[in-house]
ROMARTOR-401376 format. One record per atom (N, C-alpha, C): residue in three letters; x, y, z. Coordinates in steps of 0.1 Angstrom, whole numbers, padded with zeros to 4 digits, always signed. Layout:
N
ALAXYZ/...
END
This chain:
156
UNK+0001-0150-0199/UNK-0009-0157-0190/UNK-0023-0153-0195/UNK-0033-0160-0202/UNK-0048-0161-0203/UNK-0054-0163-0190/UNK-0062-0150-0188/UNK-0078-0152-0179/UNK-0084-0145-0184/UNK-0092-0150-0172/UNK-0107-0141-0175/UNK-0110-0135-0164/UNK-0117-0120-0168/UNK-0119-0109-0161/UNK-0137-0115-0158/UNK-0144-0116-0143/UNK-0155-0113-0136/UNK-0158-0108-0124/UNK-0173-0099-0130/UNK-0173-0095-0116/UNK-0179-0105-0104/UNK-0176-0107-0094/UNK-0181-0113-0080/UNK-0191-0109-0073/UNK-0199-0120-0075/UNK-0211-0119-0061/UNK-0212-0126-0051/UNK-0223-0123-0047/UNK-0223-0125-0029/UNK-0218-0143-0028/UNK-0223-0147-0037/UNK-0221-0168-0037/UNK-0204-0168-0034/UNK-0194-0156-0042/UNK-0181-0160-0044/UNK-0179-0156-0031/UNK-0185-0150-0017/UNK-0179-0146-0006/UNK-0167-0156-0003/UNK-0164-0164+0001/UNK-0153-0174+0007/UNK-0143-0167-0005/UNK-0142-0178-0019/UNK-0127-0168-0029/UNK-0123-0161-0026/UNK-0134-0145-0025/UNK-0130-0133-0022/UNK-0125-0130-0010/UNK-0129-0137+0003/UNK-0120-0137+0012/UNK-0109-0141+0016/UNK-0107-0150+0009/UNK-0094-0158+0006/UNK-0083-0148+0000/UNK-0091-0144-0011/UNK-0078-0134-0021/UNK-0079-0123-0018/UNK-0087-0114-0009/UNK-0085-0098-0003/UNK-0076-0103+0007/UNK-0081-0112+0021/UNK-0071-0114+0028/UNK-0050-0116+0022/UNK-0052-0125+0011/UNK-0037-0128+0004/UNK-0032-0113+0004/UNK-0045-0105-0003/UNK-0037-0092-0012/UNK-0033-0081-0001/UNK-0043-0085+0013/UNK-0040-0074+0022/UNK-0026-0081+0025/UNK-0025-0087+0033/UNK-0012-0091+0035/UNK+0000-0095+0028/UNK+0002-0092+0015/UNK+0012-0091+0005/UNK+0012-0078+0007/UNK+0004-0068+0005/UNK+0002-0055+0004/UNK+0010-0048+0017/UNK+0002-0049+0028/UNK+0006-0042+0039/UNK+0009-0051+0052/UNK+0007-0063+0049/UNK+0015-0072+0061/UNK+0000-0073+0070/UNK+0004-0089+0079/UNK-0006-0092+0086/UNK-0010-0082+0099/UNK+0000-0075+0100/UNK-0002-0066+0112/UNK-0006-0052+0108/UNK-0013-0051+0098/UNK-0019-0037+0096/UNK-0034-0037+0100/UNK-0035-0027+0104/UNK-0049-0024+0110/UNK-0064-0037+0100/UNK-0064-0028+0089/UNK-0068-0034+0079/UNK-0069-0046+0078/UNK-0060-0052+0077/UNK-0056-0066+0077/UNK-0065-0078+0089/UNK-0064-0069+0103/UNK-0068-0070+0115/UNK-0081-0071+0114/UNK-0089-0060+0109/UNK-0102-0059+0107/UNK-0105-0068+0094/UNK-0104-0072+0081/UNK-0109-0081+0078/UNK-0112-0093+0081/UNK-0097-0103+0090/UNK-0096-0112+0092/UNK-0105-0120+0105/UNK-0112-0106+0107/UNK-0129-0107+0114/UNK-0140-0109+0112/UNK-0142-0108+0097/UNK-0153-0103+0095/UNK-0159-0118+0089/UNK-0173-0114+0090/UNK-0182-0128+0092/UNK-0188-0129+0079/UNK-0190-0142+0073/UNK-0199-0145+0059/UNK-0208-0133+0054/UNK-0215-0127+0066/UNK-0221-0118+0063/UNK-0214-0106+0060/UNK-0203-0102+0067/UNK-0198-0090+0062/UNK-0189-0090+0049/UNK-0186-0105+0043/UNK-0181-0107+0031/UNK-0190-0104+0021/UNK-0205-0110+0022/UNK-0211-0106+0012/UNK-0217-0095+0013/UNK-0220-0085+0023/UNK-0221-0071+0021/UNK-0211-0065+0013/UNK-0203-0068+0017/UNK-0191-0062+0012/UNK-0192-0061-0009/UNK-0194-0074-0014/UNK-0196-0077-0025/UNK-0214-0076-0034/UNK-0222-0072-0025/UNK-0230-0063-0026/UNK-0225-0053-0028/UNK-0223-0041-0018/UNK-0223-0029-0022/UNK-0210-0024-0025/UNK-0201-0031-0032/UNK-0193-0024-0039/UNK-0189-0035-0050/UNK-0185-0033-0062/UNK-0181-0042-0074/UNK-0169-0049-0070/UNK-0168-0062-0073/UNK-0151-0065-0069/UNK-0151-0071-0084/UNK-0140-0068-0089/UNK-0135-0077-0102/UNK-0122-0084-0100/UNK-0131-0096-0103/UNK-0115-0108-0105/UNK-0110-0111-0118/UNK-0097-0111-0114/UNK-0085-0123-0124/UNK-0086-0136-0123/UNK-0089-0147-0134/UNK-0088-0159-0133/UNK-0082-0166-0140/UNK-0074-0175-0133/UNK-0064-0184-0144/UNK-0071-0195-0142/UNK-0077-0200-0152/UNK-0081-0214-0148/UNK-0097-0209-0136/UNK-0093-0216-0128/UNK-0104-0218-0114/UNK-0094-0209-0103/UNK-0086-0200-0105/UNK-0078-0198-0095/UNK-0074-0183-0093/UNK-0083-0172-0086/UNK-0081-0159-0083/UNK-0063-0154-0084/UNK-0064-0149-0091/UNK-0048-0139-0092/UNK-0050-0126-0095/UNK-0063-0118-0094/UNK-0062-0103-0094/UNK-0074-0097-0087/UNK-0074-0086-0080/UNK-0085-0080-0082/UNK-0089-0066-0083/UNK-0098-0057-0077/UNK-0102-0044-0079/UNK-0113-0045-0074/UNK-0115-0031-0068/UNK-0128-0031-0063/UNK-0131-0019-0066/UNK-0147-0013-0070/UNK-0153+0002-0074/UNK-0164+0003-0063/UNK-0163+0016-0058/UNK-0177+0022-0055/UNK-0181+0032-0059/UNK-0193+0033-0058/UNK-0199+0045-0066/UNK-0201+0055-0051/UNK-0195+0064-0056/UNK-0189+0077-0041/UNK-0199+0087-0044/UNK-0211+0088-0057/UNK-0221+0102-0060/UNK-0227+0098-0071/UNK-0233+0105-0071/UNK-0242+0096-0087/UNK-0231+0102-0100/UNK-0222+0114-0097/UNK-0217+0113-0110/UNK-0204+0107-0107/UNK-0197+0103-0095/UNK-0180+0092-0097/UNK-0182+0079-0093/UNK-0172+0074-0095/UNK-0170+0059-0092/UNK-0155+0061-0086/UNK-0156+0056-0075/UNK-0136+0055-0067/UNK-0131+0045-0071/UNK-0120+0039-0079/UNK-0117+0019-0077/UNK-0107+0020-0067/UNK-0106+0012-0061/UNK-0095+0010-0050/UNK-0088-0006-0050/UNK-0084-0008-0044/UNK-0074-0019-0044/UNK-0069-0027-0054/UNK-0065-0023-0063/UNK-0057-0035-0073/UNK-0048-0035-0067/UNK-0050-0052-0072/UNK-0040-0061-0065/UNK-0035-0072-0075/UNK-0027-0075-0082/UNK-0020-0091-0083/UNK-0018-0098-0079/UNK-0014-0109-0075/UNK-0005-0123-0072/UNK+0006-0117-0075/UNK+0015-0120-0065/UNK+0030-0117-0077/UNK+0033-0125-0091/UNK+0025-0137-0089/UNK+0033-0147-0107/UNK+0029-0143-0113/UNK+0015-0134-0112/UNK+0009-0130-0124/UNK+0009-0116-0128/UNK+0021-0108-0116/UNK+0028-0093-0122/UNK+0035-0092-0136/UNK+0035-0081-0144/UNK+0031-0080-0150/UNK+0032-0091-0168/UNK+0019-0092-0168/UNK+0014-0102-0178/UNK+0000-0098-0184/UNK+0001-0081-0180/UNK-0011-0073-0186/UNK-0025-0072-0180/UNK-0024-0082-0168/UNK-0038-0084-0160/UNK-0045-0072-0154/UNK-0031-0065-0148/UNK-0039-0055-0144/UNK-0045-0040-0151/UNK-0040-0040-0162/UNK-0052-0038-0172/UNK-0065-0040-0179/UNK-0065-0050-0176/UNK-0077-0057-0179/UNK-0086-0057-0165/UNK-0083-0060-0151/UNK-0088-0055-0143/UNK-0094-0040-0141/UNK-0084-0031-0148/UNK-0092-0017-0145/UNK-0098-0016-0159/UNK-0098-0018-0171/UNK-0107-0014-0178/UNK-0119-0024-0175/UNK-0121-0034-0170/UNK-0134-0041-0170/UNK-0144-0034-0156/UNK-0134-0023-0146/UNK-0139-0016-0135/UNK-0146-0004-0144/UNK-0138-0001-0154/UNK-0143+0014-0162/UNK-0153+0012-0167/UNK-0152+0000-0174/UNK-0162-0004-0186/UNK-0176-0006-0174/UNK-0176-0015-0163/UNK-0185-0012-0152/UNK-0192-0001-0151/UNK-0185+0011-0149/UNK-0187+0026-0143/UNK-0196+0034-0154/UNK-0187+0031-0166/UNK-0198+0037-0178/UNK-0212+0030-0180/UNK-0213+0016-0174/UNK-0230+0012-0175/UNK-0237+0018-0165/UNK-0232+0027-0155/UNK-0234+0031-0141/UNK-0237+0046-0148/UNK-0232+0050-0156/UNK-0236+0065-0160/UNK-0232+0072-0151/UNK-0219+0074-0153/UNK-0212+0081-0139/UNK-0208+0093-0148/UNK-0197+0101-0147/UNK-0191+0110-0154/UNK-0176+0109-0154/UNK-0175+0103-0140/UNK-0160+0102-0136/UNK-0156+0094-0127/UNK-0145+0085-0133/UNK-0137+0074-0123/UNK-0128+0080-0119/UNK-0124+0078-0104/UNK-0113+0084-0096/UNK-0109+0072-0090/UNK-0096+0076-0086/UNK-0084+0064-0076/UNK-0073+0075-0071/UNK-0066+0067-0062/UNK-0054+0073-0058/UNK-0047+0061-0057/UNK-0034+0066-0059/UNK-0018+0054-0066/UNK-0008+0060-0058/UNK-0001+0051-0052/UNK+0010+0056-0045/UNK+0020+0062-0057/UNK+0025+0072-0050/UNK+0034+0080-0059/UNK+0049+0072-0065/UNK+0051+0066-0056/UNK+0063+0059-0063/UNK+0057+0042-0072/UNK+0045+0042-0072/UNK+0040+0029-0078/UNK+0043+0033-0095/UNK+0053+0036-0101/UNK+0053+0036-0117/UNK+0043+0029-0127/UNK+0042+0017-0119/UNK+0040+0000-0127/UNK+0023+0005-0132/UNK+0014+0004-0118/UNK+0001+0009-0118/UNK+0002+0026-0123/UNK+0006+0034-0120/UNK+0006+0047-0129/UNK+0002+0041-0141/UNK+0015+0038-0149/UNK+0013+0034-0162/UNK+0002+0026-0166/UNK-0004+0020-0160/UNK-0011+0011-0165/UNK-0028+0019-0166/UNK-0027+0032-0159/UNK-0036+0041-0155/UNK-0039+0050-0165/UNK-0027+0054-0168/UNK-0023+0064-0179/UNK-0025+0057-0193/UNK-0021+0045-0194/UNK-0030+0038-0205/UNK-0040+0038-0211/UNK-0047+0038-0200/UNK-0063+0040-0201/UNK-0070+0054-0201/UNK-0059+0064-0199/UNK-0068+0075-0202/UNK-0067+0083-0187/UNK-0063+0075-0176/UNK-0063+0085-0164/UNK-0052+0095-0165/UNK-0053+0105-0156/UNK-0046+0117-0155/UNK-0043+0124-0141/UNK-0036+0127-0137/UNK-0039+0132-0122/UNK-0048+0146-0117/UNK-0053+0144-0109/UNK-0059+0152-0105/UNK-0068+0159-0094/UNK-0067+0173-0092/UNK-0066+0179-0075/UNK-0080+0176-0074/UNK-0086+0168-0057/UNK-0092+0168-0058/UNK-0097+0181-0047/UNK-0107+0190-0048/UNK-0114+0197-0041/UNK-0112+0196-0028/UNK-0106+0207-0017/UNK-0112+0207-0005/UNK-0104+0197+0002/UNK-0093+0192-0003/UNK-0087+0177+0002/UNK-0073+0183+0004/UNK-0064+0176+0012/UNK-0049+0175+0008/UNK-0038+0163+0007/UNK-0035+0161-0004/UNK-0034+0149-0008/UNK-0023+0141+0004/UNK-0023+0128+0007/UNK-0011+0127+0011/UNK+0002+0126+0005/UNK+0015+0131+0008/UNK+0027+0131+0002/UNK+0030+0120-0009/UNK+0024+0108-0001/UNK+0029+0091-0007/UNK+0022+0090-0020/UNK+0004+0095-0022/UNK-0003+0090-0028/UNK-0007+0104-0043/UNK-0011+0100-0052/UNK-0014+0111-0065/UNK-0029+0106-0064/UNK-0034+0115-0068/UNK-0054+0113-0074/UNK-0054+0115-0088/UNK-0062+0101-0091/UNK-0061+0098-0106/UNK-0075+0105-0109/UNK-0081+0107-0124/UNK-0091+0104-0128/UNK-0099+0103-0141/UNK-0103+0096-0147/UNK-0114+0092-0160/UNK-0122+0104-0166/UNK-0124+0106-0172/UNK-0138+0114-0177/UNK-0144+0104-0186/UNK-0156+0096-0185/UNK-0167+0084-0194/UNK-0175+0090-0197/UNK-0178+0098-0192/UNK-0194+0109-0199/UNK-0193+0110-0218/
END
């Protein structure tokens, strides 16, 4: 499957709500909190959203099948959080390309360090993490939950 990896701005607010909402609810179902609280949120709070945090899309054609989202958590990390697929478009390598085009982000950001957390039984995303160079890692002062591992980058 050929796409193209971009990042999203405020103009893409609708797409992006379209395909966060899909991913929440493939993800964790219409009835999660989360879920609940997006499916409220106003034009405005779409494009805040895509302001102050990077979203990167998958595109087939004209037609969202991945995403990721980064924030910058300190001037030296960046967090990515939600990768997500489409199912038709599991695995066909996208979601690599999704996180390295987050990384490749983070190093124009002059960060030092990208971090995430991956559910522990997610293999699929592990691997695709460990590809890239992530590694797990304790994070300070925290305790992880059971379900989830903390990944993280060194781009310095």
């Amino acid at each position: 499957m050929t796409a193209r990896i971009t990042r999203l701005t405020e103009s893409d607010w609708r797409a992006f709500a379209v395909i966060r909402l899909r991913a929440l609810a493939d993800s964790l179902g219409e009835r999660d909190p989360q879920y609940q609280k997006e499916i409220a949120f106003t034009a405005a709070q779409w494009r805040r959203r895509l302001r102050d945090h990077a979203q990167f899309a998958a595109l087939t054609g004209d037609r969202v099948v991945g995403l990721i989202a980064a924030q910058q958590e300190s001037p030296d990390s960046i967090y990515l959080y939600s990768l997500w697929l489409d199912p038709i478009a599991r695995g066909q390598g996208l979601a690599r390309s999704l996180v390295a085009a987050a990384v490749d982000w983070a190093r124009d950001q002059r960060v030092r360090t990208v971090r995430l957390r991956v559910a522990t039984d997610n293999s699929a995303a592990r691997a695709v993490y460990e590809s890239l160079g992530f590694a797990e890692a304790a994070v300070a002062g925290t305790v992880e939950p059971r379900d989830e591992v903390a990944m993280s980058l060194s781009v310095s």
